[in-house]
C-alpha positions as CSV (number, residue, x, y, z in Angstrom):
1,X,0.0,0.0,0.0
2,X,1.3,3.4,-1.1
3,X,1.2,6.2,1.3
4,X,-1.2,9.0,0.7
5,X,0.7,11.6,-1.1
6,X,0.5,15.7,-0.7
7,X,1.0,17.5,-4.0
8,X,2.0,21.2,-3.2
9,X,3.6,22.4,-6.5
10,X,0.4,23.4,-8.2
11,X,-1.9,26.3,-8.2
12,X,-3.5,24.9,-5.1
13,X,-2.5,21.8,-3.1
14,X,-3.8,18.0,-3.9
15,X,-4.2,14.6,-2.5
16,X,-2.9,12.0,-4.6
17,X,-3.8,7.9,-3.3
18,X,-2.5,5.1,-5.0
19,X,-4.1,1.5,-5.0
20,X,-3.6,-2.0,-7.0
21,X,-6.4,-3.7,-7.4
22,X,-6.2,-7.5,-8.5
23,X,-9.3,-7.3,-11.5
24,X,-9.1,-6.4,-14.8
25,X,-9.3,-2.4,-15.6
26,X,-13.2,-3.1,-17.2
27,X,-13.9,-4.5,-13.6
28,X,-12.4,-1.5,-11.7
29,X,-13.8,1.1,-13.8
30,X,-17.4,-0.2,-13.0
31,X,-17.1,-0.2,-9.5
32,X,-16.0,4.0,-10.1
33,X,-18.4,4.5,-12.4
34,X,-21.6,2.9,-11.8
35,X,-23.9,4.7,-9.1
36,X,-24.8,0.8,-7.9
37,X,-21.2,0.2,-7.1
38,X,-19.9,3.8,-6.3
39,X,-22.4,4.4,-3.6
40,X,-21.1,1.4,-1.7
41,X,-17.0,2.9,-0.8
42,X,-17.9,6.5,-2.0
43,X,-18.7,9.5,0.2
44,X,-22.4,10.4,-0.8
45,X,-24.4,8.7,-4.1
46,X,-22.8,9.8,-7.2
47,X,-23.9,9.4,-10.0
48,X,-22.2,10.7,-13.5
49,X,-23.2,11.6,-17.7
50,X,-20.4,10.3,-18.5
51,X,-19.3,12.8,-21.4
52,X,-17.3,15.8,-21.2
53,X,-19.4,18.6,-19.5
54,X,-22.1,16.1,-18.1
55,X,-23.8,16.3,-14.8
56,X,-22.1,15.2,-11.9
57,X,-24.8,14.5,-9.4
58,X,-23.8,13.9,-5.4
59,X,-26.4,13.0,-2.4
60,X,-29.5,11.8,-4.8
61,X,-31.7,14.4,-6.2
62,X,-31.5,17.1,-3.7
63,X,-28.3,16.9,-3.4
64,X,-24.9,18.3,-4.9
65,X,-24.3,19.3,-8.4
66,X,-20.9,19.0,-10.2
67,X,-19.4,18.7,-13.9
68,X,-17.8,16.2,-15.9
69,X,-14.1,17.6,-17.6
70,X,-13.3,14.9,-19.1
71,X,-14.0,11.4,-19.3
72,X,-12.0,8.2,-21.4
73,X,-13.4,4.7,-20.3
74,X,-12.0,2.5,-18.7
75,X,-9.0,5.0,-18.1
76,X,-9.7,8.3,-17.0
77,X,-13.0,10.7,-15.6
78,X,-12.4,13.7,-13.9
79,X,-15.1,16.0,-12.6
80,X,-16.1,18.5,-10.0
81,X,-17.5,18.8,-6.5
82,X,-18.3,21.7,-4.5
83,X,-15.5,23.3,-5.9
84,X,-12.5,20.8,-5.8
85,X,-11.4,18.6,-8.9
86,X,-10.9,15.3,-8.8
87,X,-9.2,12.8,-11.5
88,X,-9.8,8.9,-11.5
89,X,-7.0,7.0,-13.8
90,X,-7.1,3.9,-14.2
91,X,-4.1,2.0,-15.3
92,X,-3.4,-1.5,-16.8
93,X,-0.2,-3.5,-15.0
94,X,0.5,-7.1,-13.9
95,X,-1.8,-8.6,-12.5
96,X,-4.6,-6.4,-12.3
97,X,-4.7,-2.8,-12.5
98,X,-3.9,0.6,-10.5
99,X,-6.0,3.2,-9.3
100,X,-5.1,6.7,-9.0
101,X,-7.0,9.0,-7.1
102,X,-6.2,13.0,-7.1
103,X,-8.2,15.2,-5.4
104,X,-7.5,19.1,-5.6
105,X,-8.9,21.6,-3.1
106,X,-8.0,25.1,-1.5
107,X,-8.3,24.2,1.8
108,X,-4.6,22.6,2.5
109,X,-5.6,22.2,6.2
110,X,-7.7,19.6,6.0
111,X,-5.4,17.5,3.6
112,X,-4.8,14.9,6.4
113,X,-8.9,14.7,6.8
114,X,-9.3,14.2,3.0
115,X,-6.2,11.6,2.2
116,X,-6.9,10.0,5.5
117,X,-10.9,9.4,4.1
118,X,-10.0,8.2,0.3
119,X,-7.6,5.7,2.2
120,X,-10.4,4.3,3.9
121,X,-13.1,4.5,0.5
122,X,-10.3,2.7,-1.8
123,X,-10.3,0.1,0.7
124,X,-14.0,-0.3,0.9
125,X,-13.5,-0.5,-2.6
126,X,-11.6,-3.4,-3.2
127,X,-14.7,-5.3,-1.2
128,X,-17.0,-4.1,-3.6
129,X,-15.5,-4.3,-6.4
130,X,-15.7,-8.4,-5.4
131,X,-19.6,-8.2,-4.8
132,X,-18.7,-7.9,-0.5
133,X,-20.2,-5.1,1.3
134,X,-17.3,-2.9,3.2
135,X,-17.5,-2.7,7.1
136,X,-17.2,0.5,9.3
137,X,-13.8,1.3,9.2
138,X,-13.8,3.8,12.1
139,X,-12.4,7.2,12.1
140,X,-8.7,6.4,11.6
141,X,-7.7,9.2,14.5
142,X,-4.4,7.6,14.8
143,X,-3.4,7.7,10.9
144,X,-5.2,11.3,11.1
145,X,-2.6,12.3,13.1
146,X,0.0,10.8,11.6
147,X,-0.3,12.1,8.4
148,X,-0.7,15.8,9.6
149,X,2.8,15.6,11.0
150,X,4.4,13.6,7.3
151,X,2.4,16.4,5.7
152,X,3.8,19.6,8.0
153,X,0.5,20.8,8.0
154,X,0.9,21.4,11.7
155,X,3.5,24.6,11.2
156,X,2.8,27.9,11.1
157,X,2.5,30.9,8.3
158,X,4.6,33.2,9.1
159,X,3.9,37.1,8.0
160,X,6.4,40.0,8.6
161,X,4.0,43.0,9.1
162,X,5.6,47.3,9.1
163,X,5.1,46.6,13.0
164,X,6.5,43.6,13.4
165,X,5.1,39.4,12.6
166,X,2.3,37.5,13.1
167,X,2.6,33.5,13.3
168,X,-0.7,31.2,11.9
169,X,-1.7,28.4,13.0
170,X,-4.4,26.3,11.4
171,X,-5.3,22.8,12.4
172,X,-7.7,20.4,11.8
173,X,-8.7,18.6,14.9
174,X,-10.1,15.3,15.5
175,X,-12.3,16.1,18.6
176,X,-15.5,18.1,18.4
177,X,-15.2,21.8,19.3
178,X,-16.7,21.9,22.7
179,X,-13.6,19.5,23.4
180,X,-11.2,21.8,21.7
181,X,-12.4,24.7,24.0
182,X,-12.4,22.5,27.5
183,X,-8.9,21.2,26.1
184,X,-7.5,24.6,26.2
185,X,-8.7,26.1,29.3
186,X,-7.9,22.5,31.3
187,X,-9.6,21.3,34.2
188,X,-9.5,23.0,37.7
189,X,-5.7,21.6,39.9
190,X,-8.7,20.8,42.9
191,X,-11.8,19.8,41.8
192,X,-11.0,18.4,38.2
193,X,-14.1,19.8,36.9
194,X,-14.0,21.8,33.8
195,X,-12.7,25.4,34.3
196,X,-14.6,27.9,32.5
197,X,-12.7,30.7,30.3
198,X,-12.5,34.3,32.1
199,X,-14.2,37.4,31.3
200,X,-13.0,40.7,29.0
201,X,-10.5,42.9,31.2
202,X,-9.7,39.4,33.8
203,X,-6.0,37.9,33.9
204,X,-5.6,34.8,32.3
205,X,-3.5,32.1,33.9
206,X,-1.5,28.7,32.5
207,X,-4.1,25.9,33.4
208,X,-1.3,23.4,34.8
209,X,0.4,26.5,36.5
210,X,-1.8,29.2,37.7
211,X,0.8,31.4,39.0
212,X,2.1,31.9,35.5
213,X,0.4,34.9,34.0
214,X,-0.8,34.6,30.5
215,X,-1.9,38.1,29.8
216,X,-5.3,39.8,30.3
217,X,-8.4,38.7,28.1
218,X,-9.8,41.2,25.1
219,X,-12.4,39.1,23.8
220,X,-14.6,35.8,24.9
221,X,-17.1,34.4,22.8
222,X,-17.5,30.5,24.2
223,X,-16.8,28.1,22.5
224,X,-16.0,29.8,19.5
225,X,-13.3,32.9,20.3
226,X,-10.9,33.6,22.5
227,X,-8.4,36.7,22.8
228,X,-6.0,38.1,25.1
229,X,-3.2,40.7,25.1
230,X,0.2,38.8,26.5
231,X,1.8,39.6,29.6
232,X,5.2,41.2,29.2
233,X,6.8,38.1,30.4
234,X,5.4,35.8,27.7
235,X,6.5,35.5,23.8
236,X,4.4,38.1,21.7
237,X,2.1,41.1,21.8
238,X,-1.8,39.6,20.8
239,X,-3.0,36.7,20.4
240,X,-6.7,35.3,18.9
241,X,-7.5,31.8,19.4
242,X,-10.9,31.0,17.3
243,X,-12.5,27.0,17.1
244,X,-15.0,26.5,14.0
245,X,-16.0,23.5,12.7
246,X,-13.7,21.7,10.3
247,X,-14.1,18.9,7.4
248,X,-16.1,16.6,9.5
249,X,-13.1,14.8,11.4
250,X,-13.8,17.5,14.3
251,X,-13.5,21.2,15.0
252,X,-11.0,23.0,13.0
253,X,-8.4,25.3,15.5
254,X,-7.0,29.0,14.3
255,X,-4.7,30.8,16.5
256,X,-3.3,33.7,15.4
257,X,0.0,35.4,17.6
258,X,1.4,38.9,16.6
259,X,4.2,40.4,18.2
260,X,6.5,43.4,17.6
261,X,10.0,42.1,19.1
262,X,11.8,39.8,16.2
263,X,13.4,38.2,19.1
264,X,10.4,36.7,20.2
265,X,9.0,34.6,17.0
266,X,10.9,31.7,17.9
267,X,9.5,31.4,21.4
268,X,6.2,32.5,20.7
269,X,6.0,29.4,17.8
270,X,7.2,26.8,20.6
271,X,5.0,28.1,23.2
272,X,1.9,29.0,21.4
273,X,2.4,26.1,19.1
274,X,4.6,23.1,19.6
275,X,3.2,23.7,23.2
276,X,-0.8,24.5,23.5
277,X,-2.0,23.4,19.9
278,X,0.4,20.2,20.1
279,X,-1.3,19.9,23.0
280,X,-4.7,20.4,22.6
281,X,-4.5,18.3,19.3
282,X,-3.2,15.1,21.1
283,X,-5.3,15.2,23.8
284,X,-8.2,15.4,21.5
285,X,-7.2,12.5,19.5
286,X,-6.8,10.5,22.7
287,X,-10.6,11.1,23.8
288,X,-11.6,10.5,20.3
289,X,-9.7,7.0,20.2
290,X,-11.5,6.3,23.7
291,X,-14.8,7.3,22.0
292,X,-14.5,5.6,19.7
């Protein structure tokens, strides 16, 4: 099995998943092709006119509506959906044949989310394409994980600014956002209960040490926004922490930290980053697995 593969030389990034199959290319095409057989390992129903500039149709009648670019049986369809492009080839080798899977998109965050979801349909796939139906995988949080870290998608964006930088994190989680929020603030050292965030113009301490000043809170909106302006003693000037929800794996995580001192990117990136997203993100993962 080939590893999921993240293509980031094009005008926007793309997943690319490679599977043999052990059937002839006529047999393989059918099951990517026919709305019978798709609907089994494929997201939603699909169903295609399969001619350039057909319909692509997702979710039944009331559902999604794409287009066909291109289309050369048994070898090659590509089409549309809800914005990204996606390319099925199909190619003849020993034994059987391989499956290529591309799948463009804008939204280079969730690449882990998508590649770690077409690993899981391609496998359904080789049941169906042998008249089996495919069994629950389960949500893969471990592999999720995993494949945010081979794809860097953890690091930040840095932007120099006229007064000074600003580091941006996004990351997809794999806990639901209510989570994400309780994971942040921590629970309380004496009761263990959850600890709720404090209010605009209160101090804002480190959960796991509360004598450790943070800074002093500028915005709350729970569970969705939180914002405070850093205590002289900590790495940066501002920073904004927002949860939303993300490509269906579990809330998606922004944190934004600006500073004016150069001297303090570094430190701001390990803390802020390597330290509290890290953080959050594996201890989401971890109740996820146990959720599971």
């Amino acid at each position: 099995m080939n590893d999921p593969e993240l293509i980031n030389d094009r005008a926007r990034p793309a997943i690319r998943v490679e599977r043999h199959y052990d059937h002839p290319i006529d047999r393989v095409w059918r099951a990517v092709t026919e709305p019978e057989r798709l609907s089994q390992w494929f997201p939603f129903e699909a169903e295609f006119e399969l001619r350039q500039g057909g319909r692509a149709r997702f979710g039944g009648d009331e559902g999604m509506i794409g287009e066909v670019l291109a289309v050369d049986p048994p070898r090659h369809l590509a089409f549309t959906w809800e914005g990204d492009r996606f390319e099925f080839d199909l190619h003849e080798e020993a034994g059987g044949t391989r499956f290529v899977l591309t799948h463009g998109f804008d939204d280079l965050p969730g690449a882990a989310s998508f590649a770690t979801g077409w690993e899981q349909c391609m496998a359904a796939m080789a049941e169906v394409i042998v008249g089996r139906t495919p069994v629950d995988p389960g949500r893969a949080v471990e592999r999720h994980e995993e494949l945010v870290a081979r794809f860097g998608i953890d690091r930040p964006r840095i932007d120099r600014t006229a007064d000074g930088w600003r580091a941006r994190f996004e990351r997809q989680l794999t806990c639901p956002v209510q989570t994400a929020w309780d994971l942040f603030f921590g629970p309380d050292p004496d009761s263990g209960e959850r600890r709720s965030a404090p209010g605009v113009g209160e101090r804002f301490r480190a959960p796991e040490t509360p004598e450790v000043l943070l800074g002093t809170v500028t915005e709350v909106d729970e569970p969705n926004l939180f914002a405070f302006a850093v205590a002289e003693e900590e790495p940066g000037d501002e920073l904004r922490l927002r949860f939303g929800e993300g490509t269906g794996h579990g809330a998606r995580l922004i944190l934004e930290v600006s500073g004016g001192d150069p001297t303090e990117l570094d430190a701001a990136i390990e803390q802020w980053g390597e330290g509290v997203i890290a953080h959050v993100a594996r201890e989401g993962a971890r109740l996820a697995l146990k959720e599971s």
